[in-house]
C-alpha positions as CSV (number, residue, x, y, z in Angstrom):
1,X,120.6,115.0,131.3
2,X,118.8,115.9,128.1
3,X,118.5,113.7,124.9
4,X,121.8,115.0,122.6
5,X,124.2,113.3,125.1
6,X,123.7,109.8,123.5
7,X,124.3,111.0,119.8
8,X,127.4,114.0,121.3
9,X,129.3,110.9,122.5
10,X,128.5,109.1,119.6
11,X,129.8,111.3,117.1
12,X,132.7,112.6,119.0
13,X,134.0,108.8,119.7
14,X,133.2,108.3,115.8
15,X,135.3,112.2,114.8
16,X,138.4,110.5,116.9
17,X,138.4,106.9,115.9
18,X,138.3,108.2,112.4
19,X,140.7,110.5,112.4
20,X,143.2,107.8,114.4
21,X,142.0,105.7,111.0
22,X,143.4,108.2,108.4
23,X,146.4,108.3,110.5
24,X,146.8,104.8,111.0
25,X,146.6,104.4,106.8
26,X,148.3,107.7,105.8
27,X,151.5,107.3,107.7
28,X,152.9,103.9,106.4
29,X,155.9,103.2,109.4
30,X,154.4,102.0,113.0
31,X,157.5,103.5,115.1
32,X,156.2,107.2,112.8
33,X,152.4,106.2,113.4
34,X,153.3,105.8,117.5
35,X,155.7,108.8,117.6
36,X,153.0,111.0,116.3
37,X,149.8,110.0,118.1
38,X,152.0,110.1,121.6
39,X,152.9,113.8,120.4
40,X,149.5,114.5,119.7
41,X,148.3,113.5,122.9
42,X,150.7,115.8,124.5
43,X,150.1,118.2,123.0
44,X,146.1,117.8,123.1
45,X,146.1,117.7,126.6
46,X,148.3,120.2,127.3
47,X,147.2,122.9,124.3
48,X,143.3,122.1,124.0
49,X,140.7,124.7,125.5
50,X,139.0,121.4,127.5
51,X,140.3,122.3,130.8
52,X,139.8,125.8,130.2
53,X,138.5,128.8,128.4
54,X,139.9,129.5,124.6
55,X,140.4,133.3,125.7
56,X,142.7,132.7,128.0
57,X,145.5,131.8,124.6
58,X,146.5,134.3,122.8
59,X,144.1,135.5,120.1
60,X,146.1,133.3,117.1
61,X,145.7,129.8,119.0
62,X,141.9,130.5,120.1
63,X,141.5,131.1,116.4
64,X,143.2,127.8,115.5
65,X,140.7,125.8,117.7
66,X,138.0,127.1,116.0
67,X,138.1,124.9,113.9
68,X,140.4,122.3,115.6
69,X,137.7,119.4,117.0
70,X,138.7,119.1,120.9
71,X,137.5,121.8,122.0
72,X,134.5,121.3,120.0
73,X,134.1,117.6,121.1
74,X,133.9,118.9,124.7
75,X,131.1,121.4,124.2
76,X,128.7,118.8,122.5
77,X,129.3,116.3,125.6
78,X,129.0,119.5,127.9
79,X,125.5,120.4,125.9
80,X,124.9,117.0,126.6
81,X,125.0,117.0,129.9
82,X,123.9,120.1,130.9
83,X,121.4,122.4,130.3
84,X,122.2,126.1,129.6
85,X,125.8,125.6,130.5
86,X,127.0,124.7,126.6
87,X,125.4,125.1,123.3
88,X,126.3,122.4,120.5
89,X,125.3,123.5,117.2
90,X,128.5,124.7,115.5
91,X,130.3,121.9,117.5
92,X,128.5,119.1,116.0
93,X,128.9,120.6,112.3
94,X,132.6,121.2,113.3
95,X,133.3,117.5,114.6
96,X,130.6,116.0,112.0
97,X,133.0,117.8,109.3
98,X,136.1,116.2,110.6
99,X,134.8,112.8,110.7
100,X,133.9,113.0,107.2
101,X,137.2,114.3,106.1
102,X,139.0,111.3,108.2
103,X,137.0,109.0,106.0
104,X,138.0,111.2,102.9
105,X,141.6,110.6,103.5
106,X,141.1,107.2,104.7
107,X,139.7,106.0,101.6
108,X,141.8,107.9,99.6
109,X,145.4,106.5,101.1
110,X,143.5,102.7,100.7
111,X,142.4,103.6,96.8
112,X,146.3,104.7,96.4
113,X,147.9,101.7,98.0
114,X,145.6,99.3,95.7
């Protein structure tokens, strides 16, 4: 086990429970809020290269999880957890990026509703 596994988890639990935040504040019904996180789920689980390698989509939907953060949350805990199998550096700046634009948004929808 080498010594990025600790902060991996860390900022891939921090890059989903803030972007569940911005959700949670930008979309102002419940029954909306719950329709869309159980789609997402779906269709992260089903459509995200976790399971399985990006190049097996077709060329347009590997591009799109580029820069979409599952896949990228799976190689920093993979990094973590093995050594030589998974490398972490554009995945931390990719997830590290969408955690800061959750917060963005969050703050943004509370400044607008005060």
């Amino acid at each position: 086990m080498t010594c990025s596994l600790v902060p991996a988890t860390l900022l891939t639990m921090i890059a989903a429970a803030s972007a569940g935040l911005a959700m949670g504040h930008a979309i102002p019904n419940p029954m909306t809020t719950s329709l869309v996180t159980n789609i997402l789920v779906f269709v992260i689980l089903l459509y995200s290269p976790i399971n399985f390698p990006a190049d097996r989509f077709p060329g347009w939907l590997a591009i799109v999880h580029q820069g979409l953060p599952m896949m990228h949350a799976a190689n920093v805990v993979r990094a973590g957890l093995t050594e030589g199998l998974a490398t972490g550096g554009t995945s931390f700046a990719v997830l590290g990026g969408w955690a800061a634009a959750a917060w963005i948004v969050t703050a943004w929808v509370v400044g607008r509703r005060s």
